[in-house]
C-alpha positions in Angstrom: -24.3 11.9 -39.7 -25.9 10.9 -36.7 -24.4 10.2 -33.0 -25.3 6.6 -33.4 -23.5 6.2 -36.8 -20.2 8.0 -35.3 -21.0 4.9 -32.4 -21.4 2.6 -35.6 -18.4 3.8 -37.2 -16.4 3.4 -34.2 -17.1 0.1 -33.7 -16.4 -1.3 -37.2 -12.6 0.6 -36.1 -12.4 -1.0 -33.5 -13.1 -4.7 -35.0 -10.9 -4.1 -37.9 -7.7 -3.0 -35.2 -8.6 -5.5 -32.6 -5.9 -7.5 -33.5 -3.2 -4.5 -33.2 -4.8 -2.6 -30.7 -6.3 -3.6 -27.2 -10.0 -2.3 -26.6 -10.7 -1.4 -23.0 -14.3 -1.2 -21.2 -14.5 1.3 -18.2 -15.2 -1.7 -15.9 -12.0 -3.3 -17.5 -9.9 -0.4 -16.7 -10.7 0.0 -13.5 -10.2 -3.5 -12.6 -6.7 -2.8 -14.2 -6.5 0.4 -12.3 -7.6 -1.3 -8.6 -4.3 -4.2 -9.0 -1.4 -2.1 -10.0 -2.7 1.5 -8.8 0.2 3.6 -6.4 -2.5 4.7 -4.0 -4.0 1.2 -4.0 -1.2 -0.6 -3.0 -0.3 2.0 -0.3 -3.7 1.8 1.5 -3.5 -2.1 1.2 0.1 -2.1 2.8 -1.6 0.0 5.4 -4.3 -2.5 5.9 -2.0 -5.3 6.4 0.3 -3.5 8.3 -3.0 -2.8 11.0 -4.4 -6.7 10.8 -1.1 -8.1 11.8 -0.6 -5.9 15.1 -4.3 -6.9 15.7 -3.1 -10.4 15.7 0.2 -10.3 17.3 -2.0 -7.8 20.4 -4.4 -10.8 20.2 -2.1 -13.4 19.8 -0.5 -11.9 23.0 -3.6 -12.1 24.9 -2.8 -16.0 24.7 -0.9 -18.2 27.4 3.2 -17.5 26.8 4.9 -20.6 27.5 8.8 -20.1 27.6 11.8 -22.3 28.7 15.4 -21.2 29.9 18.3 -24.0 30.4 21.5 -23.8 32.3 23.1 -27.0 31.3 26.5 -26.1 33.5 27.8 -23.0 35.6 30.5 -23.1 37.8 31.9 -20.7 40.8 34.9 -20.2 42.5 34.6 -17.7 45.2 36.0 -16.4 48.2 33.5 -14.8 50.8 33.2 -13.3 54.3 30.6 -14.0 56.6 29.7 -11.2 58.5 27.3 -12.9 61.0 29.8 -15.6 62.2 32.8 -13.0 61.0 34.4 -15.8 59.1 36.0 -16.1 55.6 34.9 -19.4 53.3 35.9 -20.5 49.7 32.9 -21.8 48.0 33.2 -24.0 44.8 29.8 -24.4 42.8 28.5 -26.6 40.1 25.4 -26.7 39.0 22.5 -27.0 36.2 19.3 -25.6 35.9 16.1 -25.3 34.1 13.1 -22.9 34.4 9.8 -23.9 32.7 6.8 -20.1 32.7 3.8 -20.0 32.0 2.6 -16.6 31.5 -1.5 -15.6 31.4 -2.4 -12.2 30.6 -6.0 -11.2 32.5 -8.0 -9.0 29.2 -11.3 -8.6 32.0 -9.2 -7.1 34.9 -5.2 -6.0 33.5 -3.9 -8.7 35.4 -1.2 -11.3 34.9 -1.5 -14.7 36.4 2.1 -16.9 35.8 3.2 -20.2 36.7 6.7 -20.8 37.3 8.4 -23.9 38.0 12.7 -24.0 38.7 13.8 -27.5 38.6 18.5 -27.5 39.6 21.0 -29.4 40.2 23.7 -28.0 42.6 26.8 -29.2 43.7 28.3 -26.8 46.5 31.3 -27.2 48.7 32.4 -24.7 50.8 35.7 -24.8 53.3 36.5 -22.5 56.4 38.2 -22.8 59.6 35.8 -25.3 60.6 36.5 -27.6 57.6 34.8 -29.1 54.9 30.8 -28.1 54.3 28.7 -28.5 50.9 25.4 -30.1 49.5 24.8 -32.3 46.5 21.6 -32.7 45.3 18.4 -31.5 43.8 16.0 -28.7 44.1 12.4 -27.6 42.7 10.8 -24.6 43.2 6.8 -24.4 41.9 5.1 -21.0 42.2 1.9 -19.8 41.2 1.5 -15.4 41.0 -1.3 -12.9 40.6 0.2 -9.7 39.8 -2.8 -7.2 39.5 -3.4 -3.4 39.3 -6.0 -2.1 41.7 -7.4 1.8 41.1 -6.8 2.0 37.6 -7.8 1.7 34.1 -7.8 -1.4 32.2 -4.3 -1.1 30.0 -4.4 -3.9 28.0 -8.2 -4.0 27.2 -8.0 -0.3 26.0 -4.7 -1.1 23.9 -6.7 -4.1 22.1 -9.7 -1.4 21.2 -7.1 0.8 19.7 -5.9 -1.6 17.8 -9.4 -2.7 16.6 -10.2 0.4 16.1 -7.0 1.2 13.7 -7.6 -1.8 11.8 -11.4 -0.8 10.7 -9.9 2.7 10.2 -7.4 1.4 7.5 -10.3 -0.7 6.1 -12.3 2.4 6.0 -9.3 4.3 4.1 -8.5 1.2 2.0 -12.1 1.3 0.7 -12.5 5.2 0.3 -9.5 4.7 -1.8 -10.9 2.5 -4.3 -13.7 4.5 -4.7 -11.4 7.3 -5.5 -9.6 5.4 -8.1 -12.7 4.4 -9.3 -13.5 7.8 -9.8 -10.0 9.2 -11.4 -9.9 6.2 -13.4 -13.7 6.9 -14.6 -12.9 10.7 -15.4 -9.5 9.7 -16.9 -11.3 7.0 -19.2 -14.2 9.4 -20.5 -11.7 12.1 -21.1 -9.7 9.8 -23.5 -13.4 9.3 -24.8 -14.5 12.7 -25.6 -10.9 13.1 -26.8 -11.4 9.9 -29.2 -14.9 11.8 -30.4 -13.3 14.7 -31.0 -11.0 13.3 -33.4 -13.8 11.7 -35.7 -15.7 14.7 -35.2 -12.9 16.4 -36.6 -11.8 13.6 -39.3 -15.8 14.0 -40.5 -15.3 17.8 -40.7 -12.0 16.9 -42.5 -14.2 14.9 -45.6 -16.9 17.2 -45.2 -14.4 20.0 -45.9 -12.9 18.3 -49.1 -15.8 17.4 -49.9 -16.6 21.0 -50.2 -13.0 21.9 -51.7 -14.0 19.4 -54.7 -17.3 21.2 -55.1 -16.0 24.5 -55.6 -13.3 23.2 -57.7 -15.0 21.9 -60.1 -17.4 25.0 -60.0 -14.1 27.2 -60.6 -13.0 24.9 -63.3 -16.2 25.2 -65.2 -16.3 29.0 -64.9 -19.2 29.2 -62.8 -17.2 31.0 -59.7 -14.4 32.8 -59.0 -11.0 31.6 -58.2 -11.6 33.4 -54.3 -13.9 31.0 -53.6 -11.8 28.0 -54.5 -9.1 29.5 -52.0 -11.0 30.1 -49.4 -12.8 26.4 -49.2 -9.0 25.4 -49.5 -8.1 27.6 -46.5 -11.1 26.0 -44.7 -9.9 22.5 -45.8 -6.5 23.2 -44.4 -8.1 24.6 -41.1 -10.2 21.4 -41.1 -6.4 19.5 -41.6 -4.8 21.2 -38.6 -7.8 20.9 -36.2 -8.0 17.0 -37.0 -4.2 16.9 -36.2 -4.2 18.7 -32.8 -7.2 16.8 -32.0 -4.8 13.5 -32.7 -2.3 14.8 -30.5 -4.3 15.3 -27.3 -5.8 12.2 -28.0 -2.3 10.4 -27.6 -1.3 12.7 -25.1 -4.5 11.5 -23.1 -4.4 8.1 -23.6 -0.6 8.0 -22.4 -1.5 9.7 -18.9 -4.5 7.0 -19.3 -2.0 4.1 -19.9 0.0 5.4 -17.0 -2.8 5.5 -14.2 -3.4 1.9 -15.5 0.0 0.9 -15.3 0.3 0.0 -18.8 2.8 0.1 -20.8 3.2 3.1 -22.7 4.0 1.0 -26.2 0.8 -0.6 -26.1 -1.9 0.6 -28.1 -5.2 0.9 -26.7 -8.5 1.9 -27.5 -11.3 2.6 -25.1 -15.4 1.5 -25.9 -17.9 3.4 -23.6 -21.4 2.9 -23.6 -22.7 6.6 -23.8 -26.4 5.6 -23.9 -28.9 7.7 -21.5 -31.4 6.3 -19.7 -32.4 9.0 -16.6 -31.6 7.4 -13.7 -34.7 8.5 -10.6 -32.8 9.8 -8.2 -34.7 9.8 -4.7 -33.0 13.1 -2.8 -34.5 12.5 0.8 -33.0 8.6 0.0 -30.1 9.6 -0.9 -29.2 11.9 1.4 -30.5 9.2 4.5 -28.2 6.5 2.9 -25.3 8.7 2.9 -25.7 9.8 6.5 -25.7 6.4 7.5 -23.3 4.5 4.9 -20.8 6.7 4.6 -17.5 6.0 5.8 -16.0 9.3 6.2 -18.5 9.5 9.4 -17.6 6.1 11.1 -13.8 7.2 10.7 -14.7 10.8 12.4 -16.5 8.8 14.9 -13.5 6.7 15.2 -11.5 9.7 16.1 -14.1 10.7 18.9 -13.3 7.2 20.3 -10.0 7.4 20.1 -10.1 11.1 21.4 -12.2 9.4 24.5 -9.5 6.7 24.5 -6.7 9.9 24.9 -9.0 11.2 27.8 -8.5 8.2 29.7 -5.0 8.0 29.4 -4.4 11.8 30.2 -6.4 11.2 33.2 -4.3 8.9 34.8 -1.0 10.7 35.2 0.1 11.2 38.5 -3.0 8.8 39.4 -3.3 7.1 43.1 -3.0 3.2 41.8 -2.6 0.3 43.6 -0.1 -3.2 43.0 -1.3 -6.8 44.3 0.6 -9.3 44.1 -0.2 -12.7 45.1 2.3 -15.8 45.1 1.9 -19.0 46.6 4.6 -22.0 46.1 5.9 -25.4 47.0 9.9 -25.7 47.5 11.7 -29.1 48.0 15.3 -30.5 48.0 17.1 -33.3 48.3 20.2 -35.7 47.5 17.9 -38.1 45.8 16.0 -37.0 43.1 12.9 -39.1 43.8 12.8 -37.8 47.7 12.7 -34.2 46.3 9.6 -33.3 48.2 9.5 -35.7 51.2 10.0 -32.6 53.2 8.7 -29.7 51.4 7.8 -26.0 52.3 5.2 -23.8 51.3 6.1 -20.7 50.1 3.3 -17.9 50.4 4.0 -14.4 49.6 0.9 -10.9 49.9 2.4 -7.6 48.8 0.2 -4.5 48.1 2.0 -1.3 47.0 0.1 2.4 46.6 1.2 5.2 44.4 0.2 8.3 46.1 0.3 11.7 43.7 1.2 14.8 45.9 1.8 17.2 43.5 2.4 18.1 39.5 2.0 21.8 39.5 -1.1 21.4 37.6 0.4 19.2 34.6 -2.5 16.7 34.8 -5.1 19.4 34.6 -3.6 21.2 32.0 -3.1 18.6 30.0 -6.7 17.0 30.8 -8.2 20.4 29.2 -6.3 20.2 25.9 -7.4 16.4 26.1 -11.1 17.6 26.4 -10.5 20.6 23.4 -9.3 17.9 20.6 -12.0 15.9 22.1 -14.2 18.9 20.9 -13.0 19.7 17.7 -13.8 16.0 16.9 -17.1 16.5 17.7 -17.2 19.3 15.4 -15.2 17.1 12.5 -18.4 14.9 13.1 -21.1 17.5 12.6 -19.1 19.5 10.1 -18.9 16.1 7.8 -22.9 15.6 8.0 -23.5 19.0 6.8 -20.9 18.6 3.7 -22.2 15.5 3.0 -26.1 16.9 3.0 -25.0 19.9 1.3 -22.6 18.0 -1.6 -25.8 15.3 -2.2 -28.3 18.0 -2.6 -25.7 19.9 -4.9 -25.3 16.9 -7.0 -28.7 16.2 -7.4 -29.3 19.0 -8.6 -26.3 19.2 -10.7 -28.2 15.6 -12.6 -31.3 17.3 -13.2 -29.8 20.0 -15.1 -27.6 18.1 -17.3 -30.5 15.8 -18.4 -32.3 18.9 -19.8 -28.2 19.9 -21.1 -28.6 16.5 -23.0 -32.2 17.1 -24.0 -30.8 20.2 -25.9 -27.9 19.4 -27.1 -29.7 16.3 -29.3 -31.7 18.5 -30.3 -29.5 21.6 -31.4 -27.2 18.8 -33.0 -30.6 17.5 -35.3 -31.1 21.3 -35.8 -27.5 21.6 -36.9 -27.2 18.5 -39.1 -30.6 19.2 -41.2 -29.1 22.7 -41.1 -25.7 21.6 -42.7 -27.7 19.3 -45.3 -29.9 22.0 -46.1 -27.0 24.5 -47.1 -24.8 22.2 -48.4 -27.3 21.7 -50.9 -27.8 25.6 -51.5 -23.4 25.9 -51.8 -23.7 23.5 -54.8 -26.6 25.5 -56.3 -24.3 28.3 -55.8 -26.8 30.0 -53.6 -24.1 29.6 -50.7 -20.3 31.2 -49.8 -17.9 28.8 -48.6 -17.9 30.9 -45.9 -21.2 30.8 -45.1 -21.0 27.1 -45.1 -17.7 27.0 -43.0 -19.7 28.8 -40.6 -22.6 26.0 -40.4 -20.2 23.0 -40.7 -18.1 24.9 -37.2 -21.8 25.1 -35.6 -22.2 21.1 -36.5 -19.2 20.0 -35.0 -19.5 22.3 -31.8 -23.2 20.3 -31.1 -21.5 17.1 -31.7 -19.0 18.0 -29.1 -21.5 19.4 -27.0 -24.1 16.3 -26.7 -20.9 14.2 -26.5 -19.7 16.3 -23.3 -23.4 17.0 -21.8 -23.7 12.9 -21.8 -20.5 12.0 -20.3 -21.3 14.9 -17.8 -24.4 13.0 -16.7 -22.7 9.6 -16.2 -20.0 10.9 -14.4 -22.8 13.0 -11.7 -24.4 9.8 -11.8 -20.8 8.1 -10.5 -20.5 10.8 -7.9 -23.7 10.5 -6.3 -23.0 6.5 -6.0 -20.5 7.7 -4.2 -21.2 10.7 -2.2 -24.3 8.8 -0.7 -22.9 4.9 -1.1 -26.0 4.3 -2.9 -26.3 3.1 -6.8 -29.5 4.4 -7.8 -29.0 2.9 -11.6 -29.0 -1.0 -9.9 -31.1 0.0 -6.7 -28.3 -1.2 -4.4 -26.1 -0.1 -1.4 -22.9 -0.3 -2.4 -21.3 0.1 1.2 -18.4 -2.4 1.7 -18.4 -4.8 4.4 -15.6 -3.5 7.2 -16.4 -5.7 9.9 -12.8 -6.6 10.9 -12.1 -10.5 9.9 -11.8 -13.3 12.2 -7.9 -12.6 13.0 -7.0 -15.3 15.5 
């Protein structure tokens, strides 16, 4: 029987147990695979977990606006005055509010704030010379630059980080469904070649009674001896105990199938490949350019350069000479009446500049600036080292596709060889011309060819998936397949 009749055969199965069975494509279980796979949902946790700090850092980046009320406090104290060497009791009421506005500078580290102190106080305090105290209101409006001077930007670096972490766990989120593309592809043709096996061997099974009944009849009429008719029942029995271990790693496979899938283990599936050849041209120089550029194992090593840099940076400011600014100007008024708060007002102006001089670390900085510049290095290395594997596993895989074309070419071939083979003695066995050993011997070299083209074709298609992915390029549909990791517009 042909390859295309076993595809025939199959089929007509599968229509009459579609009702009690549930028949899965490849591109149907790895959709299944990409919404409830482990890995999957790790690398997807990760990616959220990196988009949301992107967008609290940026969200940060925005004007803080914050309010603090002090509806009541009140004091009782006793003090001494040391200028006028006197002791008063003070009594206090008062209320409060404070209204900030807080800017964060991204172009220069700074922070520019607006803060505005609006009270209500209610003071009384007695000493020797009697009775003293205010009642009114005061309101206090400042405007501040704090800014480093001498440094490196903190907060611009901190957002590239963060940038950068985010297309990292894209990067690794998308690696990661090409992976369980690929497991889920392997798993699904193994559950295949299993499923082949078994008709293979359920064929052999009939061919093999078929054979038994032959012989049988044959001792029956006395044309043969009785050995004969035992040892085509031995064979049959073989056939019997091939078929069954062939059923049990065919349920064993499909159960570590279903639980990749995330199936239920109860349900009863059957997979449908298409395991048609057409030679894909595969253009090495092509491939092996689209791979240097697409693939995202080199932005992430690039990544690490940039973050090594970023680690550089950082190293290189301990024990740095830095500088403080800070600039505040500000309007105070106060009075008993609230709308004659500023008929008297003084401005408040404030310079202060501070400088952080390094004398000496004992040589911590330049220590740790040279293991800073080594893991620098080794990225470097990471980077080139990853080009070369990537050249050298393209070229390797490409060469790995031409041979199993000319594995498939032969294995048709040795099965056409084997089947006219099997006719052709099958034919001589009934004559009597033929042992039933002789014959078990061709129907054993039958079913190995069937097996054979069956593995040498899903071997191509599964090189085929590997260099889609080892050079993001799908030469079957002429397309680049790299994802799009340009980080969203997180506001």
């Amino acid at each position: 029987m042909k390859l295309k009749s076993l595809i025939v055969l199959l089929s007509i199965l599968v229509s009459v147990n579609a009702i009690a069975q549930r028949v899965m494509s490849l591109e149907q279980a790895i959709e299944q695979a990409m919404k409830t796979s482990p890995n999957i949902q790790q690398s997807r946790l990760s990616l959220t977990q990196n988009e949301e700090r992107l967008k609290a850092q940026r969200a940060a980046l925005k004007s803080n606006f914050s309010l603090n009320v002090t509806p009541l406090q009140y004091s009782h104290d006793r003090q001494f005055n040391n200028q006028l060497s006197k002791w008063y009791t003070i009594e206090n009421y008062g209320s409060l509010g404070n209204f900030q506005v807080t800017q964060p500078i991204l172009w220069t580290d700074g922070v520019l704030s607006l803060n505005n102190t609006f009270s209500y106080t209610n003071n009384n305090s007695t000493s020797d010379n009697g009775l003293e105290g205010f009642k009114g209101f005061s309101n206090n409006l400042t405007l501040k630059l704090d800014q480093p001077l001498f440094t490196y930007n903190r907060t611009k670096l901190e957002l590239k980080e963060l940038e950068l972490n985010y297309e990292n766990s894209a990067l690794s989120y998308a690696l990661q469904e090409l992976n369980v593309e690929n497991m889920v592809t392997q798993s699904f043709y193994k559950v295949y070649q299993t499923q082949m096996a078994l008709n293979i061997s359920r064929e052999e099974f009939e061919n093999r009674k078929q054979s038994y009944d032959i012989i049988k009849n044959k001792v029956d009429g006395g044309l043969v001896a009785k050995e004969e008719l035992y040892q085509a029942e031995l064979d049959m029995l073989s056939s019997e105990a091939n078929m069954q271990d062939n059923q049990v790693t065919f349920e064993n496979d499909k159960d570590n199938f279903k639980q990749m899938l995330g199936i239920d283990l109860e349900e009863e599936i059957m997979v449908l490949a298409d395991i048609s050849v057409l030679p894909v041209d595969v253009d090495l120089p092509r491939a092996i350019s689209e791979g240097l550029s697409n693939r995202m194992e080199i932005r992430q090593r690039e990544i690490e350069i940039q973050t090594g840099q970023f680690d550089l940076i950082k190293t290189n400011a301990l024990n740095e000479f830095r500088g403080d600014l800070s600039l505040e100007v500000g309007v105070f008024g106060e009075n008993e009446q609230l709308p004659n708060i500023y008929d008297d007002p003084t401005n408040n102006q404030k310079v202060q500049l501070g400088l952080t001089i390094p004398l000496w670390d004992w040589g911590e900085k330049k220590a740790r600036l040279r293991a800073s510049q080594a893991a620098l290095e080794m990225n470097y290395n990471d980077l080139r080292d990853e080009e070369v594997g990537i050249k050298l596993t393209i070229r390797q895989v490409y060469r790995s596709l031409q041979n199993q074309l000319k594995q498939i070419e032969i294995a048709r071939k040795n099965v056409d060889n084997a089947e006219l083979t099997y006719e052709i003695n099958l034919e001589k066995y009934k004559n009597g011309d033929l042992t039933s050993m002789d014959l078990n011997l061709v129907q054993n070299q039958l079913t190995q060819n069937k097996n054979a083209l069956t593995n040498a074709i899903i071997s191509y298609k599964l090189e085929l998936l590997n260099m889609k992915i080892q050079s993001m390029y799908d030469f079957e549909n002429n397309i680049s397949i790299t994802p799009q990791l340009k980080p969203r517009n997180i506001q």
